[in-house]
KOLDO-463062 format. One record per atom (N, C-alpha, C, O): residue in one letter; atom name; x, y, z. Coordinates in steps of 0.1 Angstrom, whole numbers, plus 2048, in hexadecimal, padded with zeros to 3 digits. Example, Ala and Ser with C-alpha at 12.3 -4.5 7.8 and 13.67 -1.06 7.14 Angstrom:
// residues 2
A / N / 884 / 7C7 / 84E
A / CA / 87B / 7D3 / 84E
A / C / 884 / 7DF / 84E
A / O / 88E / 7DF / 855
S / N / 880 / 7EA / 847
S / CA / 889 / 7F5 / 847
S / C / 881 / 800 / 84F
S / O / 886 / 80B / 850
This chain:
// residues 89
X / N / 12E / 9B0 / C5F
X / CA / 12A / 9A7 / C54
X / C / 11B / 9AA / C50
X / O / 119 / 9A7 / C44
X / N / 10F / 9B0 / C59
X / CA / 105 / 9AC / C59
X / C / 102 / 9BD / C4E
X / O / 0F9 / 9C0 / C46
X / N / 10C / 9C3 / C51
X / CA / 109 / 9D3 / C4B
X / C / 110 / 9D1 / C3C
X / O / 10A / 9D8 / C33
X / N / 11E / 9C7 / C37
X / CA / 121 / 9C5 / C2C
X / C / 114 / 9BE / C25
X / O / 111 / 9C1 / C19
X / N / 10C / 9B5 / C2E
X / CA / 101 / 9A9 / C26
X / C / 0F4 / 9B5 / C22
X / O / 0EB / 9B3 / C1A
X / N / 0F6 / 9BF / C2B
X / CA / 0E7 / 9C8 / C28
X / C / 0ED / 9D2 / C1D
X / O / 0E8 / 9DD / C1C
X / N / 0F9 / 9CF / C15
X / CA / 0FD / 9D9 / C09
X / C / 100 / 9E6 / C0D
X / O / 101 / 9F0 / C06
X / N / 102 / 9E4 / C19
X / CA / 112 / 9EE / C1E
X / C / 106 / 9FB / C23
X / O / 10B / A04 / C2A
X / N / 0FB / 9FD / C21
X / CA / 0EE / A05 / C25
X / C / 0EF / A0E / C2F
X / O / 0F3 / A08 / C38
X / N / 0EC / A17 / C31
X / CA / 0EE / A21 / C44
X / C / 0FC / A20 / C48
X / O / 106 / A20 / C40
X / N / 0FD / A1D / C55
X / CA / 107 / A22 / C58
X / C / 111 / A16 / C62
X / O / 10D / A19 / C6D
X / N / 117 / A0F / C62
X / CA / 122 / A06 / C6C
X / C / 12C / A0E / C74
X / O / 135 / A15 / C70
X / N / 127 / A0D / C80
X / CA / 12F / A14 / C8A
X / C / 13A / A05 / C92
X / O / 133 / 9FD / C98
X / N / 146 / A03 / C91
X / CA / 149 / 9FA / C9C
X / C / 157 / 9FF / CA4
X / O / 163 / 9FF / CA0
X / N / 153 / A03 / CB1
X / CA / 157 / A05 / CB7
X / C / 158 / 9FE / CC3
X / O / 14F / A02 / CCB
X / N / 162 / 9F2 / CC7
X / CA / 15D / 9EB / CD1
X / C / 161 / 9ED / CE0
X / O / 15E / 9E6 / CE9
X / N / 16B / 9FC / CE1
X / CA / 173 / A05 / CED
X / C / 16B / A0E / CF4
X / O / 16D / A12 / D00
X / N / 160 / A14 / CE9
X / CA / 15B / A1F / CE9
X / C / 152 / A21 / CE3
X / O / 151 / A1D / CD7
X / N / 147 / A28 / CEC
X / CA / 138 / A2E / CEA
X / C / 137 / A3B / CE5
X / O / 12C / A3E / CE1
X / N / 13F / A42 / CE4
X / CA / 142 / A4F / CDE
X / C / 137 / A4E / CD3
X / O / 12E / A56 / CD4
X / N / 137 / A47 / CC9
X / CA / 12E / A46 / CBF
X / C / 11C / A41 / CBF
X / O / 113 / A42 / CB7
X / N / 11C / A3A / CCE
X / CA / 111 / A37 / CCC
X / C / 103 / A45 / CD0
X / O / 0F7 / A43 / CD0
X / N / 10B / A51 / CD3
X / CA / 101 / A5D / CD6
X / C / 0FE / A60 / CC9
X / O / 0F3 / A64 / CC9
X / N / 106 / A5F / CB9
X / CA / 101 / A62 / CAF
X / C / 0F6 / A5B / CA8
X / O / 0F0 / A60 / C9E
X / N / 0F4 / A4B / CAF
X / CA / 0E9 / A49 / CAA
X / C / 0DB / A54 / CAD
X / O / 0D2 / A52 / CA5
X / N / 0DA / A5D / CB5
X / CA / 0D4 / A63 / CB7
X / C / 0CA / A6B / CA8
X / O / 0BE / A6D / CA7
X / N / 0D6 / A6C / CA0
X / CA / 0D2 / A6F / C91
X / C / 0CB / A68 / C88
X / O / 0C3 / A6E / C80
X / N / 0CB / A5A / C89
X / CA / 0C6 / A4F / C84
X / C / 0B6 / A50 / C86
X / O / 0B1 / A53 / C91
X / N / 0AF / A4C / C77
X / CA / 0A3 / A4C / C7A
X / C / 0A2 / A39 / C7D
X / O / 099 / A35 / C84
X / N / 0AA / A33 / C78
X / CA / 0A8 / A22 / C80
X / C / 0B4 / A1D / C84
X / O / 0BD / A1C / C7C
X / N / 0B6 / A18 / C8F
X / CA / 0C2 / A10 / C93
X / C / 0BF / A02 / C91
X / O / 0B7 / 9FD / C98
X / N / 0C6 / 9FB / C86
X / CA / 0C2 / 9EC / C86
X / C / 0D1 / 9E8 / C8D
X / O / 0DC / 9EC / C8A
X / N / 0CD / 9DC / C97
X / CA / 0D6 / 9D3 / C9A
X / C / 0D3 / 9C4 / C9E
X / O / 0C8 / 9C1 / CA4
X / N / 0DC / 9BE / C9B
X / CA / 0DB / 9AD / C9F
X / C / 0E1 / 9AB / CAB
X / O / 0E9 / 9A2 / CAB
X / N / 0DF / 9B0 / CB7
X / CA / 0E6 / 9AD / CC3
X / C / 0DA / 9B4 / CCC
X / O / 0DA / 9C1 / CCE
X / N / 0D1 / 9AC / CD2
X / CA / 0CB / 9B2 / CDF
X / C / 0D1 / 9BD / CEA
X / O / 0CD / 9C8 / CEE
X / N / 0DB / 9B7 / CED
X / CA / 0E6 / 9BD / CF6
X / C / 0EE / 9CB / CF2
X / O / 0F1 / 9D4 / CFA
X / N / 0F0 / 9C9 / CE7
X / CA / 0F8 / 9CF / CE3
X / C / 0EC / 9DF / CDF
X / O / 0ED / 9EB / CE2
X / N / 0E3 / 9D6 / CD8
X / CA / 0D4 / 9E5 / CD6
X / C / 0D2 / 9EC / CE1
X / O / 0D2 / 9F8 / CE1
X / N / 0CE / 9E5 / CEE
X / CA / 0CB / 9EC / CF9
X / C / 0D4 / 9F6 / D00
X / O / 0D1 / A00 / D06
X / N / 0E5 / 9ED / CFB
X / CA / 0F0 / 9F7 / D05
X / C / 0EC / A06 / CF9
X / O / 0E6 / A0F / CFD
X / N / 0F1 / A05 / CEE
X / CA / 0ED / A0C / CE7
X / C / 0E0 / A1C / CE5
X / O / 0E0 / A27 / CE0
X / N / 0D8 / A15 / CEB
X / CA / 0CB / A1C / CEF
X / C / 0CC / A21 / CF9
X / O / 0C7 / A2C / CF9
X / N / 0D3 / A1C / D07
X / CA / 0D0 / A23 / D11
X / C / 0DE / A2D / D11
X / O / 0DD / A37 / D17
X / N / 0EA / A2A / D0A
X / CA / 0F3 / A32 / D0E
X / C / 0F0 / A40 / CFF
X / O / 0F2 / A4C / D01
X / N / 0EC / A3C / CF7
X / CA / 0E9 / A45 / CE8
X / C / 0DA / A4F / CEA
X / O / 0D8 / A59 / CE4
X / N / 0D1 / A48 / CF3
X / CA / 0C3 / A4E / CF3
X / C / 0BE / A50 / D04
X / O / 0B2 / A54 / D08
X / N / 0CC / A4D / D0D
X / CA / 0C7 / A51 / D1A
X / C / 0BF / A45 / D21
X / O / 0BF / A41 / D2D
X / N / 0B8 / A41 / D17
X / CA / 0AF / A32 / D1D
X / C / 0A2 / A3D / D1C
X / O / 09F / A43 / D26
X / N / 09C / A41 / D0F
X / CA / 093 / A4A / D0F
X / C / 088 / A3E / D06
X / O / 088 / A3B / CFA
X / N / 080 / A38 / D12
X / CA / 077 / A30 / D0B
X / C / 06D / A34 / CFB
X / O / 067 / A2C / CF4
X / N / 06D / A42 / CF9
X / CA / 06B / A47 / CED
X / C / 071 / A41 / CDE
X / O / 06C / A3C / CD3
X / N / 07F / A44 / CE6
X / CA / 08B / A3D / CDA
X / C / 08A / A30 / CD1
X / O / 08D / A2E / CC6
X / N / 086 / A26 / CDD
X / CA / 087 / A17 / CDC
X / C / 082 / A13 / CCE
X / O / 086 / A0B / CC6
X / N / 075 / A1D / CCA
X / CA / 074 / A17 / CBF
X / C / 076 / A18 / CB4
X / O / 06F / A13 / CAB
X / N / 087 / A22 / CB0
X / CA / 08E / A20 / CA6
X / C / 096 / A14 / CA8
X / O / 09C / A11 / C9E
X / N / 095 / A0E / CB1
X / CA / 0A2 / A00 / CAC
X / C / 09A / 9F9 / CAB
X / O / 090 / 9F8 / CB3
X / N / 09D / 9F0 / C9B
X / CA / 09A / 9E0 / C95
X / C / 0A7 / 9D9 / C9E
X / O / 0B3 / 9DC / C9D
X / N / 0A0 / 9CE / CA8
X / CA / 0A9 / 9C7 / CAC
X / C / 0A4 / 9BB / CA7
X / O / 098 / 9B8 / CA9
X / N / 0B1 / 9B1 / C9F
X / CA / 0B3 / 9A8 / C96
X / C / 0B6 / 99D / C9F
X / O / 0C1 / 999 / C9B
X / N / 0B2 / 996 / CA9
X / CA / 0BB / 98F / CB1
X / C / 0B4 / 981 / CB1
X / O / 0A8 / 97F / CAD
X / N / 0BB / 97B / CB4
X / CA / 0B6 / 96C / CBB
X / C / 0AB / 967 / CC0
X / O / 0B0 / 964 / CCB
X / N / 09E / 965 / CC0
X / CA / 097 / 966 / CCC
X / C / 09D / 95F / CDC
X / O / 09A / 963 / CE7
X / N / 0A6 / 955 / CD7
X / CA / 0AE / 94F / CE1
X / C / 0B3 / 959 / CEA
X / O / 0AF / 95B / CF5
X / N / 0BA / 960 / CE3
X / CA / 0C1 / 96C / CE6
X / C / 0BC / 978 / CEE
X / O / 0C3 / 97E / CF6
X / N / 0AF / 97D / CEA
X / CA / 0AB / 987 / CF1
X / C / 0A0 / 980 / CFA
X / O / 098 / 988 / CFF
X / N / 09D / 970 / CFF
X / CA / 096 / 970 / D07
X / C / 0A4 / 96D / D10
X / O / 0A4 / 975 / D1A
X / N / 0AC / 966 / D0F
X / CA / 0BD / 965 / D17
X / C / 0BF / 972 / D1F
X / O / 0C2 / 972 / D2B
X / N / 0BD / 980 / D18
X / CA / 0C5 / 988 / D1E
X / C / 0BA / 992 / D29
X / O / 0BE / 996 / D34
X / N / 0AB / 994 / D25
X / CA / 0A0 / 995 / D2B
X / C / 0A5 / 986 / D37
X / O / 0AD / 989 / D3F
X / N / 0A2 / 97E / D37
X / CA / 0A6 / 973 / D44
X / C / 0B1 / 978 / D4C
X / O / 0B0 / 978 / D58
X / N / 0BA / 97C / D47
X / CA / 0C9 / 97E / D4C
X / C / 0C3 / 98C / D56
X / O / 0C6 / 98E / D62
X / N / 0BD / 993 / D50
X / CA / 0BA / 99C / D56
X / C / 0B1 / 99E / D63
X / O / 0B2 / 9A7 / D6B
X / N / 0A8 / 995 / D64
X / CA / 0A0 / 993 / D6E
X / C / 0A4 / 98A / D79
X / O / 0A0 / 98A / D85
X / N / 0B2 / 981 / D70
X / CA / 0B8 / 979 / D7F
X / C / 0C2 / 985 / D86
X / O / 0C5 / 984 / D92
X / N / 0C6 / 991 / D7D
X / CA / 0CF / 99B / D85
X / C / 0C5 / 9A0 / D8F
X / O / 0C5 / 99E / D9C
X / N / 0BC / 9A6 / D85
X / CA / 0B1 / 9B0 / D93
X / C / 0B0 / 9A6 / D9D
X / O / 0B0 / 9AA / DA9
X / N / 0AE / 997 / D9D
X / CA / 0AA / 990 / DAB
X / C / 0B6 / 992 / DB3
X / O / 0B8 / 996 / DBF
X / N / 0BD / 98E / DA7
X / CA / 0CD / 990 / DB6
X / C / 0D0 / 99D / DBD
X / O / 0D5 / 99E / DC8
X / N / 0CC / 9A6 / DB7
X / CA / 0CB / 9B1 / DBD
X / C / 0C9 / 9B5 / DCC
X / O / 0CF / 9B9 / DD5
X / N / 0BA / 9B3 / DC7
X / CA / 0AE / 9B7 / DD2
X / C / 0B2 / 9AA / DDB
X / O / 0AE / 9AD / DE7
X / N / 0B7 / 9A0 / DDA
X / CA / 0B7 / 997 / DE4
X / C / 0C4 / 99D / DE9
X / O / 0C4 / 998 / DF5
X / N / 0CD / 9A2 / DE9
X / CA / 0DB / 9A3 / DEB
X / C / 0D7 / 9B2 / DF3
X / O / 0DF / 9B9 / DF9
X / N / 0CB / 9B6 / DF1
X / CA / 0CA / 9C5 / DF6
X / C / 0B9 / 9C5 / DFA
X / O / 0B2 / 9CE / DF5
X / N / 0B3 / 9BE / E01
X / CA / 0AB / 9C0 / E03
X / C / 0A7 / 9CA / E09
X / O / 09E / 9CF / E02
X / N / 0A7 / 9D4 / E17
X / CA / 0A8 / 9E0 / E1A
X / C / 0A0 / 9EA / E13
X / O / 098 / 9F2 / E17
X / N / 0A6 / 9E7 / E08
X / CA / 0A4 / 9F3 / DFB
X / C / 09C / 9F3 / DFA
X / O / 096 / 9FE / DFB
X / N / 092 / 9E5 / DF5
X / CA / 086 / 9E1 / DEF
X / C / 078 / 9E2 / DFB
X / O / 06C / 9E1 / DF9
X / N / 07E / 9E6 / E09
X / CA / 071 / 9E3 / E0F
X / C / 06A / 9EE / E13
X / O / 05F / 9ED / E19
């Protein structure tokens, strides 16, 4: 909906089985999206996780939202390292 509201502009990929398409963002000089989650899977499976890249995507999100999923993320790494401490010492 957010790509019909931007007058149909660039390009709408929805594929929700398959990443197959997300390596062609590679072409793109901007990736805009409204989904934190969805920008980063995006980025690291389309650009490798090449901290260079990051700064073609406009991410449109929530602040709710991308501080939620940054949180979500640092309660994983604790569980982690607690669940595996070994690793860490």
């Amino acid at each position: 909906m957010d790509w019909l509201d931007a007058g149909c502009t660039g390009v709408c990929h929805i594929a929700p089985f398959s990443r197959s398409g997300l390596r062609q963002l590679r072409q793109a000089r901007t990736v805009e999206c409204n989904d934190i989650t969805v920008a980063l899977e995006a980025w690291d499976f389309g650009f490798g996780g090449d901290e260079r890249k990051l700064s073609r995507f406009e991410i449109d999100d929530f602040p709710s939202s991308i501080r939620g999923y940054f949180e979500a993320e640092v309660y994983w790494r604790m569980a982690v390292r607690a669940a595996t401490p070994e690793v860490y010492q």
